[in-house]
Every structure is written in structure tokens, then in C-alpha cells.
PQR file of N, CA, C, O and H, with PARSE charges and radii, in Angstrom:
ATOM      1  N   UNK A   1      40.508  98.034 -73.171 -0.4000 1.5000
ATOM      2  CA  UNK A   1      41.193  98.952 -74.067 -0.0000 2.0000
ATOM      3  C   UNK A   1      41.717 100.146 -73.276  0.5500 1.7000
ATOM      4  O   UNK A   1      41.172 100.364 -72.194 -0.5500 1.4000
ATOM      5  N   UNK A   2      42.691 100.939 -73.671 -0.4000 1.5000
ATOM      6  CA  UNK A   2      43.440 102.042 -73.140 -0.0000 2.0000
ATOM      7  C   UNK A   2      43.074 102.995 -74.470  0.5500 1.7000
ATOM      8  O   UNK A   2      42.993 102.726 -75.669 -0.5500 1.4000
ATOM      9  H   UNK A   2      43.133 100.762 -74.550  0.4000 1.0000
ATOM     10  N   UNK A   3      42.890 104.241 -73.702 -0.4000 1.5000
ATOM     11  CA  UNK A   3      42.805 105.403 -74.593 -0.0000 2.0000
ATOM     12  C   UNK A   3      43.988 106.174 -74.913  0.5500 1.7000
ATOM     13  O   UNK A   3      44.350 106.833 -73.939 -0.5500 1.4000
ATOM     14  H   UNK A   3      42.956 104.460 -72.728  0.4000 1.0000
ATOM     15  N   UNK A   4      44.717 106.323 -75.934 -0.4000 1.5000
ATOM     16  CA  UNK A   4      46.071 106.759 -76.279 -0.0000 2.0000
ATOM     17  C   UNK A   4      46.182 107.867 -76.915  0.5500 1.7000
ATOM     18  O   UNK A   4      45.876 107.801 -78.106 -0.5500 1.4000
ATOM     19  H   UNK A   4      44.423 105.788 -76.726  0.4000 1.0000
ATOM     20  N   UNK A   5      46.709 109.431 -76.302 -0.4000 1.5000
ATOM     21  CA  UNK A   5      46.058 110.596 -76.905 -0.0000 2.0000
ATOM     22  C   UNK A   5      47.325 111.335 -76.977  0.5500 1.7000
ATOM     23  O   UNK A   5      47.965 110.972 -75.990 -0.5500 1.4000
ATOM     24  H   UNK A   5      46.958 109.484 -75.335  0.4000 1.0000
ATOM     25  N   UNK A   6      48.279 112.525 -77.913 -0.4000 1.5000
ATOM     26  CA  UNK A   6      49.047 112.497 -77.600 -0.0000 2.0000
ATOM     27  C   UNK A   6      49.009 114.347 -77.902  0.5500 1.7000
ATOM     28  O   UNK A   6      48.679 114.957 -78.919 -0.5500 1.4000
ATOM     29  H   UNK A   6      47.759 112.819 -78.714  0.4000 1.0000
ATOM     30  N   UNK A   7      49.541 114.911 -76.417 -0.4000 1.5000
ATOM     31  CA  UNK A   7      49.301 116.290 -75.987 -0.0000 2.0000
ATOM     32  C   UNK A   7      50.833 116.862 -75.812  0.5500 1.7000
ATOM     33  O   UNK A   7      51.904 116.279 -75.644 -0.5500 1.4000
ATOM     34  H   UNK A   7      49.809 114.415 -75.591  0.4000 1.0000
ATOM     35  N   UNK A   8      50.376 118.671 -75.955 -0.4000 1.5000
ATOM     36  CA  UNK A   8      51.759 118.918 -75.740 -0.0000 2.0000
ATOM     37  C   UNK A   8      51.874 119.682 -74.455  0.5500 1.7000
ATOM     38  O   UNK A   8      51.021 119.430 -73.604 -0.5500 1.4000
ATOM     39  H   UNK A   8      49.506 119.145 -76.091  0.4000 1.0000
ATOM     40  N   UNK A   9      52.745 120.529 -74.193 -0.4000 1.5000
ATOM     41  CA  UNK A   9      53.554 120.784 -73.093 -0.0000 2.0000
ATOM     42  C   UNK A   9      51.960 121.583 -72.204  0.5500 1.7000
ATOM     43  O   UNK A   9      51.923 121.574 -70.974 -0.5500 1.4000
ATOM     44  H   UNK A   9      53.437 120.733 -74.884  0.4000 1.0000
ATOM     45  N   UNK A  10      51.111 122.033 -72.799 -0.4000 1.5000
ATOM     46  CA  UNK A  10      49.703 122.599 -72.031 -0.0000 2.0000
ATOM     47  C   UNK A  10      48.883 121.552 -71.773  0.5500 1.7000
ATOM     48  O   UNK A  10      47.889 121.769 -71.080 -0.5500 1.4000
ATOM     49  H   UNK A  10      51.140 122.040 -73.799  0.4000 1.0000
ATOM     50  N   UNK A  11      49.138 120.215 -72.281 -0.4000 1.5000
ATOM     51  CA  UNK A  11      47.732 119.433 -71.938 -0.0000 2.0000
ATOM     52  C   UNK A  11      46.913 119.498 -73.131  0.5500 1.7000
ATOM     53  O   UNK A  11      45.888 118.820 -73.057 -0.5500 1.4000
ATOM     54  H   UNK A  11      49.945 120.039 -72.844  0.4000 1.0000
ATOM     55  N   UNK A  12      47.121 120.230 -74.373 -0.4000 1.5000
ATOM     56  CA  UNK A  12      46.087 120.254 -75.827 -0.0000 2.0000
ATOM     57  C   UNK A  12      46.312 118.908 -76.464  0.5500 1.7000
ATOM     58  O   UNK A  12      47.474 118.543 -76.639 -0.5500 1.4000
ATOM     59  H   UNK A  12      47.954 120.780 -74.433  0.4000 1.0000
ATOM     60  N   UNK A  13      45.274 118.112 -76.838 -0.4000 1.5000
ATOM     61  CA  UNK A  13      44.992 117.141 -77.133 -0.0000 2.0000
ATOM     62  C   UNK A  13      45.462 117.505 -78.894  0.5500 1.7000
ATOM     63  O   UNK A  13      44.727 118.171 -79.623 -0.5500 1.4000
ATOM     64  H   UNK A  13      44.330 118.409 -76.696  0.4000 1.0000
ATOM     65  N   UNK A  14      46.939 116.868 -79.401 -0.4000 1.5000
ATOM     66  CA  UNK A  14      46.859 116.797 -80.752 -0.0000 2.0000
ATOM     67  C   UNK A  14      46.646 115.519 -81.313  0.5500 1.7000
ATOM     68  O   UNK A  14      47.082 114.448 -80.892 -0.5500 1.4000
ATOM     69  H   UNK A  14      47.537 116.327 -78.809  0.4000 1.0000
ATOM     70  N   UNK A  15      45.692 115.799 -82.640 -0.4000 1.5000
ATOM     71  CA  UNK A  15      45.119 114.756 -83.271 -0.0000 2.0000
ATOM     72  C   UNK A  15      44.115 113.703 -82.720  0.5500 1.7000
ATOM     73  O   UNK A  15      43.508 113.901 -81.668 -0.5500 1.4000
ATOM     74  H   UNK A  15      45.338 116.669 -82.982  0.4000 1.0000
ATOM     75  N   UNK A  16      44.002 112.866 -83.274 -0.4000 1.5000
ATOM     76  CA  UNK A  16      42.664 111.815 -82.670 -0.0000 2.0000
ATOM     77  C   UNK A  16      43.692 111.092 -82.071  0.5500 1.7000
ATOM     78  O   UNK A  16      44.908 111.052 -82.261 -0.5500 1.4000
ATOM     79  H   UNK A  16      44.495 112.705 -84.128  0.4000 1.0000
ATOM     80  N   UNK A  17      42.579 110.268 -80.950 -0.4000 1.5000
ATOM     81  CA  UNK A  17      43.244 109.758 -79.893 -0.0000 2.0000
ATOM     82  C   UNK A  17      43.373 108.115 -80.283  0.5500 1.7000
ATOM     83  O   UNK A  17      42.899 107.972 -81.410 -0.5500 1.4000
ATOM     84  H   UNK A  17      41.591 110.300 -80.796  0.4000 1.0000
ATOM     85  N   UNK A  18      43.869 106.786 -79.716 -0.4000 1.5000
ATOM     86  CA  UNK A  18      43.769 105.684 -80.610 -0.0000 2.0000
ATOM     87  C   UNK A  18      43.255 104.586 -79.576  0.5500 1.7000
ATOM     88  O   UNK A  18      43.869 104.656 -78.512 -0.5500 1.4000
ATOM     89  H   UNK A  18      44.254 106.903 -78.800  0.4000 1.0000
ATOM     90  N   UNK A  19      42.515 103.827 -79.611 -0.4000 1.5000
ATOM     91  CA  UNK A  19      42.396 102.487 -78.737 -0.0000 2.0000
ATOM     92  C   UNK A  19      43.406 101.514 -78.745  0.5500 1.7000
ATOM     93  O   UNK A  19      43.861 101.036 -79.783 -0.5500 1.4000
ATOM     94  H   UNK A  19      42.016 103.770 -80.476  0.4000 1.0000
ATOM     95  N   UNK A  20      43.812 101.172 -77.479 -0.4000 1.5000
ATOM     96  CA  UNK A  20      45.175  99.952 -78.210 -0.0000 2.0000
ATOM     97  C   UNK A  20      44.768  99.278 -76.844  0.5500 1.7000
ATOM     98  O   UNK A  20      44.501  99.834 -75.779 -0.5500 1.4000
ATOM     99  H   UNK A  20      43.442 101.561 -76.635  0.4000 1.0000
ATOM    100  N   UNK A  21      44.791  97.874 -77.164 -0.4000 1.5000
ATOM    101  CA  UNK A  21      44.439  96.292 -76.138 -0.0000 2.0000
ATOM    102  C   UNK A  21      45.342  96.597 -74.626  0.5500 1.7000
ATOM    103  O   UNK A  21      46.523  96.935 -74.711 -0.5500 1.4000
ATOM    104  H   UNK A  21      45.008  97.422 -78.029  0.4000 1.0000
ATOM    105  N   UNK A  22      44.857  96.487 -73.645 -0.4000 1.5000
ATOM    106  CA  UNK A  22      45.268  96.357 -72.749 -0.0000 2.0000
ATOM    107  C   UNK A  22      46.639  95.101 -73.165  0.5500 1.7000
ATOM    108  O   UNK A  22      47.750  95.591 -72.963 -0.5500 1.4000
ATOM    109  H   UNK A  22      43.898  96.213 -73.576  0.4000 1.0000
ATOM    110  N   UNK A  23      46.667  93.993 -73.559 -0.4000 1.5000
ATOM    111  CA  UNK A  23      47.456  93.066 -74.162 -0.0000 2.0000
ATOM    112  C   UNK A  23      48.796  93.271 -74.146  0.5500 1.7000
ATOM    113  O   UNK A  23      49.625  92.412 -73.844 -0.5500 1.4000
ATOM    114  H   UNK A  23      45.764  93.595 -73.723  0.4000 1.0000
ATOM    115  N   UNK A  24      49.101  94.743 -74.563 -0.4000 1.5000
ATOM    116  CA  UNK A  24      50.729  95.752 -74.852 -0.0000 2.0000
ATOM    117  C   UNK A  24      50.891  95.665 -73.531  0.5500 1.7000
ATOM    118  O   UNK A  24      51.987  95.107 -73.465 -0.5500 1.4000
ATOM    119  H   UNK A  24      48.427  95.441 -74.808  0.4000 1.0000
ATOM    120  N   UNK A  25      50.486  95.867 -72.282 -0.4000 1.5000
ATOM    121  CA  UNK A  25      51.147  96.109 -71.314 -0.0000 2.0000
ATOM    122  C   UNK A  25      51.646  95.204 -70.806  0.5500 1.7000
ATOM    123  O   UNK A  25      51.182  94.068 -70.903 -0.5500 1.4000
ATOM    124  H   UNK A  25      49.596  96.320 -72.335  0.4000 1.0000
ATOM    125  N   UNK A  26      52.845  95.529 -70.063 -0.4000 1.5000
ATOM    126  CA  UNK A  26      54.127  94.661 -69.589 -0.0000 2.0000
ATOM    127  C   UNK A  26      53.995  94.697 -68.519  0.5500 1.7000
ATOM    128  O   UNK A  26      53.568  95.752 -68.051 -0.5500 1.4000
ATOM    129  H   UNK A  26      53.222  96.452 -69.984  0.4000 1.0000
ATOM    130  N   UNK A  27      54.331  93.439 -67.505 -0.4000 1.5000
ATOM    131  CA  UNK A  27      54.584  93.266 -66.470 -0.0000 2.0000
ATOM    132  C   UNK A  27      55.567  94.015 -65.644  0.5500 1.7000
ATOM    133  O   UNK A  27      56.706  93.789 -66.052 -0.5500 1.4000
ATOM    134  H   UNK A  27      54.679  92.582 -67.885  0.4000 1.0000
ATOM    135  N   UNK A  28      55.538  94.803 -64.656 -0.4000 1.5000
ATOM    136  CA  UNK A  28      56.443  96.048 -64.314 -0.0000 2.0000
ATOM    137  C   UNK A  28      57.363  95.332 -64.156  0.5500 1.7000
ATOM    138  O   UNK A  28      58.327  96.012 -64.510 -0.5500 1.4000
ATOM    139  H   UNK A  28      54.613  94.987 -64.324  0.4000 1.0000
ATOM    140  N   UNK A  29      57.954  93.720 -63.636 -0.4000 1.5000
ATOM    141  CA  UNK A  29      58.941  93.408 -63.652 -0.0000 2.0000
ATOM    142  C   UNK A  29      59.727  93.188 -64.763  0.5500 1.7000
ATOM    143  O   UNK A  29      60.919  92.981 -64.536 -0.5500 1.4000
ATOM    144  H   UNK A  29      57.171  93.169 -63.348  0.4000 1.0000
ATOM    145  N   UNK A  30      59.153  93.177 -66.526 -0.4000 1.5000
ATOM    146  CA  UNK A  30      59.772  92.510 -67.328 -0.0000 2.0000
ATOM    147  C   UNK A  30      60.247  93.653 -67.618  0.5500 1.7000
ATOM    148  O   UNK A  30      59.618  94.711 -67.628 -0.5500 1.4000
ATOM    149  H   UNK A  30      58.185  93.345 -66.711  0.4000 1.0000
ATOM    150  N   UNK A  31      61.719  93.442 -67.945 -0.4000 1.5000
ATOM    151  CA  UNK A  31      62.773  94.436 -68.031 -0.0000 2.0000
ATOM    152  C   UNK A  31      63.242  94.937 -69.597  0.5500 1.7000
ATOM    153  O   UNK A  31      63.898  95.883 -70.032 -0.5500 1.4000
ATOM    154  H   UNK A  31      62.229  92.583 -67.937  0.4000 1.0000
ATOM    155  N   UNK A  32      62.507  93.726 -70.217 -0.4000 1.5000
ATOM    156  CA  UNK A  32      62.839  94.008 -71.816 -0.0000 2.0000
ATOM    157  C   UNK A  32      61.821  94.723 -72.059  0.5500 1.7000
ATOM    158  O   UNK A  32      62.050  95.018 -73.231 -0.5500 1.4000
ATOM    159  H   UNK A  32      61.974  92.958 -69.864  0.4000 1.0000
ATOM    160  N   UNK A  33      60.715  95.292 -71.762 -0.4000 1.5000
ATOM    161  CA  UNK A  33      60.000  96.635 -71.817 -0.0000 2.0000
ATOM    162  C   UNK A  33      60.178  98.269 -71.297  0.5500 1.7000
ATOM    163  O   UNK A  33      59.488  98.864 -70.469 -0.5500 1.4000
ATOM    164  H   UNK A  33      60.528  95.052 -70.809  0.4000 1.0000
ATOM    165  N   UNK A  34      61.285  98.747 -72.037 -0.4000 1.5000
ATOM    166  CA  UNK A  34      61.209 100.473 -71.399 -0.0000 2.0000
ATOM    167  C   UNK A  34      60.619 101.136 -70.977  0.5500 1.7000
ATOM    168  O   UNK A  34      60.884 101.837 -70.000 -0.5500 1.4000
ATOM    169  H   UNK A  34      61.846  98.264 -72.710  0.4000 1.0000
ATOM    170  N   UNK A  35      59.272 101.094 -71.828 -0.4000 1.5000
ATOM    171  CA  UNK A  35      58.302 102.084 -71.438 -0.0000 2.0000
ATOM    172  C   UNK A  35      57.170 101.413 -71.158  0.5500 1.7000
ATOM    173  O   UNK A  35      56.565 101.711 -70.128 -0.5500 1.4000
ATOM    174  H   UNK A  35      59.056 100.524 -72.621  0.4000 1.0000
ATOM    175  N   UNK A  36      56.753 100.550 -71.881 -0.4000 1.5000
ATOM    176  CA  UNK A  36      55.400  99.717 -71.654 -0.0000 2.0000
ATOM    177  C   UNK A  36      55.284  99.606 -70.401  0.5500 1.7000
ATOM    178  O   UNK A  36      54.270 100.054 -69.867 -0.5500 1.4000
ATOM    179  H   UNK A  36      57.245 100.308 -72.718  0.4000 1.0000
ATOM    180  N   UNK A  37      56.100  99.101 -69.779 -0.4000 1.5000
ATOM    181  CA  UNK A  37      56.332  98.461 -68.259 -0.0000 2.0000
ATOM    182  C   UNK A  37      55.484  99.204 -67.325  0.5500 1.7000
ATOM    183  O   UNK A  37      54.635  98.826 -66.519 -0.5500 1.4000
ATOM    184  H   UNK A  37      56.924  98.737 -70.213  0.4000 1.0000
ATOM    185  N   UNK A  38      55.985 100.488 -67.678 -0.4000 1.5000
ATOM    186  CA  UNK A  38      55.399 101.561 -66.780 -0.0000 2.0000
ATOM    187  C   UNK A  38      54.094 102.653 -67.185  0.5500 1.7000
ATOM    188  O   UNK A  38      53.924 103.852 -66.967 -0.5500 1.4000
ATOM    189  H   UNK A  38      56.675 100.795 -68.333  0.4000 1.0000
ATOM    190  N   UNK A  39      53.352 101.691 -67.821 -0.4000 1.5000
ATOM    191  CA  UNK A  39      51.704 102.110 -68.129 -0.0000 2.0000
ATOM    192  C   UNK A  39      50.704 102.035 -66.910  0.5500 1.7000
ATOM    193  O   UNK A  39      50.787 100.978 -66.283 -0.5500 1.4000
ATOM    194  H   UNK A  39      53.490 100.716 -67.998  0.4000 1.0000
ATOM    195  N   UNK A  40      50.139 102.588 -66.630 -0.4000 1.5000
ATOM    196  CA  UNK A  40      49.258 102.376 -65.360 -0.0000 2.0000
ATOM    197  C   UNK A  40      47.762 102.073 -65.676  0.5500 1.7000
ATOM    198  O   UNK A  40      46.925 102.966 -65.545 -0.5500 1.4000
ATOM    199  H   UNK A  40      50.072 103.446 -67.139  0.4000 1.0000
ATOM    200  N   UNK A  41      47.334 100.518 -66.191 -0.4000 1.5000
ATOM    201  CA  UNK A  41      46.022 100.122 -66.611 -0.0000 2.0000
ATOM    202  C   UNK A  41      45.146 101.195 -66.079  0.5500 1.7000
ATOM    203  O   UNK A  41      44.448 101.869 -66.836 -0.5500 1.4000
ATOM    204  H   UNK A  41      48.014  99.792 -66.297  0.4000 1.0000
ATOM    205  N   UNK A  42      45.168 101.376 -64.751 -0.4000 1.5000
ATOM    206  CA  UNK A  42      43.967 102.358 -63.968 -0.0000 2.0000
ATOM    207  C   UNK A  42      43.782 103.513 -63.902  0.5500 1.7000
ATOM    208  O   UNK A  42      42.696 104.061 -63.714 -0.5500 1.4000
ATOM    209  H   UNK A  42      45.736 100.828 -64.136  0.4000 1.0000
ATOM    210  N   UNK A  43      45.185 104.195 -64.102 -0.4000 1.5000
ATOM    211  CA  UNK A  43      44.807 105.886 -64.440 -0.0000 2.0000
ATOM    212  C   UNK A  43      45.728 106.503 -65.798  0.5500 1.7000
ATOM    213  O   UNK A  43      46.220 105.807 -66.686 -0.5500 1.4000
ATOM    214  H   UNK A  43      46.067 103.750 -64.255  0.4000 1.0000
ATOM    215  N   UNK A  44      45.792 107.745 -65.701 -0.4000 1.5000
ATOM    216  CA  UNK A  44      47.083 108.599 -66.439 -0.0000 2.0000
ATOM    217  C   UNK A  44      48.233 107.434 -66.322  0.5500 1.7000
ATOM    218  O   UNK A  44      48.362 106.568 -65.457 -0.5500 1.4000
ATOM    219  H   UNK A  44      45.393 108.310 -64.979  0.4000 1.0000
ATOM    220  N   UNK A  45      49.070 107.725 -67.556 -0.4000 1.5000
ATOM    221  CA  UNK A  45      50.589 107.588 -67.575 -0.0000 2.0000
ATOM    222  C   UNK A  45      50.760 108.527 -69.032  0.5500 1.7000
ATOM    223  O   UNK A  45      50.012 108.593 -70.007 -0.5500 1.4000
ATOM    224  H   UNK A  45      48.965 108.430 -68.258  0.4000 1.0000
ATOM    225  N   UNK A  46      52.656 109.525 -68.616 -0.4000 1.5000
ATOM    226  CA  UNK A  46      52.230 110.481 -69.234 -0.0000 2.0000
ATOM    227  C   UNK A  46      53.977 110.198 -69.750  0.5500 1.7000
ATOM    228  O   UNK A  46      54.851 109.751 -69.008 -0.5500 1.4000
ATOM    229  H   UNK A  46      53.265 109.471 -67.824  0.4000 1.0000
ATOM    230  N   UNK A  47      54.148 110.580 -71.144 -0.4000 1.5000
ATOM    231  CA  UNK A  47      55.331 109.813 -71.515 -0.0000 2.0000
ATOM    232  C   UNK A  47      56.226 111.103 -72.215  0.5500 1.7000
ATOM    233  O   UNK A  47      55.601 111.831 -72.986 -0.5500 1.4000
ATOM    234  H   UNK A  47      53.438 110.943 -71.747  0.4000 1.0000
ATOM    235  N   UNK A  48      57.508 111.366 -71.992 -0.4000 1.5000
ATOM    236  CA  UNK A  48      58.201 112.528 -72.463 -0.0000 2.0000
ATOM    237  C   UNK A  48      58.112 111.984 -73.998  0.5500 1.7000
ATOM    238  O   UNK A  48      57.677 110.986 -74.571 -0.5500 1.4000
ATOM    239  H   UNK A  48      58.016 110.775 -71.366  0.4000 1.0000
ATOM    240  N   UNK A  49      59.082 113.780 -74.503 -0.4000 1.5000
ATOM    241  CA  UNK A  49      59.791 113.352 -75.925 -0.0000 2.0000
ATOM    242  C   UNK A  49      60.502 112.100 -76.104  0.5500 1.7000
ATOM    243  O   UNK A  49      60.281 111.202 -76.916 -0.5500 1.4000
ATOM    244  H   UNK A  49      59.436 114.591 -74.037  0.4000 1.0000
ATOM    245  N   UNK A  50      61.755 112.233 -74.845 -0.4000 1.5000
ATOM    246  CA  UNK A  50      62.938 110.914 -74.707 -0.0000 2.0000
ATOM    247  C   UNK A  50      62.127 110.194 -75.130  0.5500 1.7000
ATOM    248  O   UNK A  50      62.203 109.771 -76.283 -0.5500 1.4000
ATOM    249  H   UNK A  50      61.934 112.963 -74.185  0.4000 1.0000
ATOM    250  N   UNK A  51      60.909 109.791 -74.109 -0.4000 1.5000
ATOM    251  CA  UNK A  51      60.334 108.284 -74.169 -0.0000 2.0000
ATOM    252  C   UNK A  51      59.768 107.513 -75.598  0.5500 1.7000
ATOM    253  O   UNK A  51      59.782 106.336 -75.958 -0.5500 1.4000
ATOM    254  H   UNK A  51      60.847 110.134 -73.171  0.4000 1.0000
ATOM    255  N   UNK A  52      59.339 108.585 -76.132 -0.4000 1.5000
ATOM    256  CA  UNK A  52      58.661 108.518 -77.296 -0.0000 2.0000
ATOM    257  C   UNK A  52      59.270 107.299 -78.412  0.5500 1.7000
ATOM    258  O   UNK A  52      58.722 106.300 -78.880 -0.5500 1.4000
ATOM    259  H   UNK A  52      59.328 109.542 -75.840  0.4000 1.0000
ATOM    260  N   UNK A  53      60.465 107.797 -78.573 -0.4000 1.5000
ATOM    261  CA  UNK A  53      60.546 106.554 -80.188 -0.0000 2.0000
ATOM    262  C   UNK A  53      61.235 105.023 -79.195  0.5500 1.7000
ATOM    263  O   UNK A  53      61.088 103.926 -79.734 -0.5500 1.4000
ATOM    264  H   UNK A  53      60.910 108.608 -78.194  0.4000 1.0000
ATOM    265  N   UNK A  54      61.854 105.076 -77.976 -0.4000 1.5000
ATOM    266  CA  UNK A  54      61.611 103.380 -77.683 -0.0000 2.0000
ATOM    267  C   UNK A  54      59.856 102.896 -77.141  0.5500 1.7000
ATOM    268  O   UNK A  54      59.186 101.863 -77.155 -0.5500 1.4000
ATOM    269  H   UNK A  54      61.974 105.967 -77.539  0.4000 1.0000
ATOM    270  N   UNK A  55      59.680 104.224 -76.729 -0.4000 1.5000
ATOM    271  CA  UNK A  55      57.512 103.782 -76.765 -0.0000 2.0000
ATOM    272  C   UNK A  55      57.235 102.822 -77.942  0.5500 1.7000
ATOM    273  O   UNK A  55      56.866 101.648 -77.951 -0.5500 1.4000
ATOM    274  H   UNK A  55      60.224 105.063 -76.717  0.4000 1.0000
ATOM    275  N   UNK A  56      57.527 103.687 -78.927 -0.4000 1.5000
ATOM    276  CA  UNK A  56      56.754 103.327 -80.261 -0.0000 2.0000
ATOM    277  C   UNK A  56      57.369 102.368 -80.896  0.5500 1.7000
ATOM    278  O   UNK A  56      56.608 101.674 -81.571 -0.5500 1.4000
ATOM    279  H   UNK A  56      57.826 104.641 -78.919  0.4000 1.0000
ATOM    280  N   UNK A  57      58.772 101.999 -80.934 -0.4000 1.5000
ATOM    281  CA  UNK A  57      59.560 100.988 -81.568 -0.0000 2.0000
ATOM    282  C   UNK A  57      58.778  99.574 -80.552  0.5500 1.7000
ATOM    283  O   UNK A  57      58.275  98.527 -80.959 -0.5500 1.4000
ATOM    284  H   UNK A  57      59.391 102.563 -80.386  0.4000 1.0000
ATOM    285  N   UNK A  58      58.932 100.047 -79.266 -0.4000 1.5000
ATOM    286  CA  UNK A  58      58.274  98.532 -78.409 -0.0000 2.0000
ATOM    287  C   UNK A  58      56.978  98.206 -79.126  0.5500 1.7000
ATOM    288  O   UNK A  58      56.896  97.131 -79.718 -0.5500 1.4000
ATOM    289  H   UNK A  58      59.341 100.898 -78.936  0.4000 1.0000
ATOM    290  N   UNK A  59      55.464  99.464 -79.111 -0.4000 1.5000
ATOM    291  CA  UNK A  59      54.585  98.771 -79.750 -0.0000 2.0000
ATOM    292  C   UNK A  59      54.354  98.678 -80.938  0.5500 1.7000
ATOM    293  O   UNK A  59      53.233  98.429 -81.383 -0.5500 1.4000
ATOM    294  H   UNK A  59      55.531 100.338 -78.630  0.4000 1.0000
ATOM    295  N   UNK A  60      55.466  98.881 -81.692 -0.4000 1.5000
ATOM    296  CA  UNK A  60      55.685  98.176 -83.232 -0.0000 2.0000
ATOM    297  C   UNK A  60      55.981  96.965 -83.031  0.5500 1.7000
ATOM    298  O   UNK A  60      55.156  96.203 -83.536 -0.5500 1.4000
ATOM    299  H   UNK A  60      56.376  99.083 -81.330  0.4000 1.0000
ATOM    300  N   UNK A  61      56.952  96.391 -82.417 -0.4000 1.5000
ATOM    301  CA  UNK A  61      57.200  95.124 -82.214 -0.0000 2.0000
ATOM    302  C   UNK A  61      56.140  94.180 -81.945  0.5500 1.7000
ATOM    303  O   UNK A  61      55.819  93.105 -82.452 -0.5500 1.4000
ATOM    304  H   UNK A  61      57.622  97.010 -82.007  0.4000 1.0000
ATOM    305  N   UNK A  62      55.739  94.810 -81.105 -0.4000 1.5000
ATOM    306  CA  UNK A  62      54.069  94.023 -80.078 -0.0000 2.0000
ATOM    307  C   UNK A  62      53.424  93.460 -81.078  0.5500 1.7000
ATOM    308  O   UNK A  62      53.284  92.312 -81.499 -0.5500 1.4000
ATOM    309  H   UNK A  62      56.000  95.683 -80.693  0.4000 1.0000
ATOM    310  N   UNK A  63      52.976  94.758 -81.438 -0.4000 1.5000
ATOM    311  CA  UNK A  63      51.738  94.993 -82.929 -0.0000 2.0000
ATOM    312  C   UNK A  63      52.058  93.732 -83.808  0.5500 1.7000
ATOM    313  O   UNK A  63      51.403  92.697 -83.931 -0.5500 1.4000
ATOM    314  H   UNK A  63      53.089  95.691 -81.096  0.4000 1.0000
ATOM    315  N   UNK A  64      53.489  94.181 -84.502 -0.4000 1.5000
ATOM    316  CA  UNK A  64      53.489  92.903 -85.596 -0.0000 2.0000
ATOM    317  C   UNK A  64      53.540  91.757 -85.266  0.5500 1.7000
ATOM    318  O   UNK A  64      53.231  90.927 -86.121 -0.5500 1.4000
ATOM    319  H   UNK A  64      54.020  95.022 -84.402  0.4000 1.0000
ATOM    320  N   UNK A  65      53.930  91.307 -83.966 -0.4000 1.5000
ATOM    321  CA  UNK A  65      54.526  90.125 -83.303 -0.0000 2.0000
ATOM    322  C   UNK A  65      52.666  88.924 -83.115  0.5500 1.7000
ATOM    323  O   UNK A  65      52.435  87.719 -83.204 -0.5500 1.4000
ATOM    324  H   UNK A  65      54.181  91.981 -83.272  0.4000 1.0000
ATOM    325  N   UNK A  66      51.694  90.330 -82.800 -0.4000 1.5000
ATOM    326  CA  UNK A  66      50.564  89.729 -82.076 -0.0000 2.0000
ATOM    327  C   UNK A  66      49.974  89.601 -83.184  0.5500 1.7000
ATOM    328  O   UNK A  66      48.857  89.105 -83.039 -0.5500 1.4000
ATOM    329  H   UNK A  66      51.882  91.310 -82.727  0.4000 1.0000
ATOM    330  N   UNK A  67      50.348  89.928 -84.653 -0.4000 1.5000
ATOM    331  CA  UNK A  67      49.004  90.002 -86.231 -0.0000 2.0000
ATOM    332  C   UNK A  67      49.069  88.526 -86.475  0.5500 1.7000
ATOM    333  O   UNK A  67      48.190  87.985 -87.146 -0.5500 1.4000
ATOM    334  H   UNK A  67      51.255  90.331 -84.772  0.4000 1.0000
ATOM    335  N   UNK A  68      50.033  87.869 -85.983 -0.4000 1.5000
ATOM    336  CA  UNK A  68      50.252  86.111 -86.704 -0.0000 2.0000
ATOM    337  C   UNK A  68      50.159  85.226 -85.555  0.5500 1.7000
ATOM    338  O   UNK A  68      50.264  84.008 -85.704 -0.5500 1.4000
ATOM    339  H   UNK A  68      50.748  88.308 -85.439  0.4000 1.0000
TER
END
């Protein structure tokens, strides 16, 4: 599991943080992943505003794709 916490421009931790499956992460070569791609299983990865809604549109996709 990856710990998913989402802070602002100081590093303050807003809201609760979420567990999500190692599973979401993308192979750095697969290119149809924007952001996933570039998660780092082993440490920090730290994601702008920009990044934010193709972040979340990718693990919407994931999410529903992996419930069936």
C-alpha cells in the first residue's frame, strides 16, 4: 500500500490521508499514464496543482476499471 496525503504549499497535512494498492502504479515506460507513471513505490512523490485533476481522472479510471 502507498500512503496518499494531500498538503499545501508549507508541507501541512490537509485532511486524512488514504491507502491506495501499490496496483495504480504504472510502469515508467507506459505512456498512457501522466502522472501515475511517475510515483516512486520507495519514497516521496510530490504532485502540483497542474498535476492534480489528470492524477485523479487516471485513478478514477484505475479504480472503476479494477471493481469488476
Amino acid at each position: 500500500m502507498i500512503r496518499v496525503v494531500i498538503e499545501d504549499e508549507r508541507g501541512t497535512v490537509i485532511g486524512k490521508g488514504v491507502d491506495v494498492s501499490t496496483n495504480v502504479i504504472a510502469h515508467p515506460d507506459d505512456l498512457r499514464f501522466k502522472c501515475l507513471r511517475f510515483v516512486d513505490p520507495y519514497g516521496d512523490t510530490v504532485f502540483n496543482r497542474v498535476q492534480l485533476v489528470p492524477l485523479l481522472e487516471t485513478y478514477v479510471c484505475l479504480e472503476s476499471s479494477t471493481r469488476y
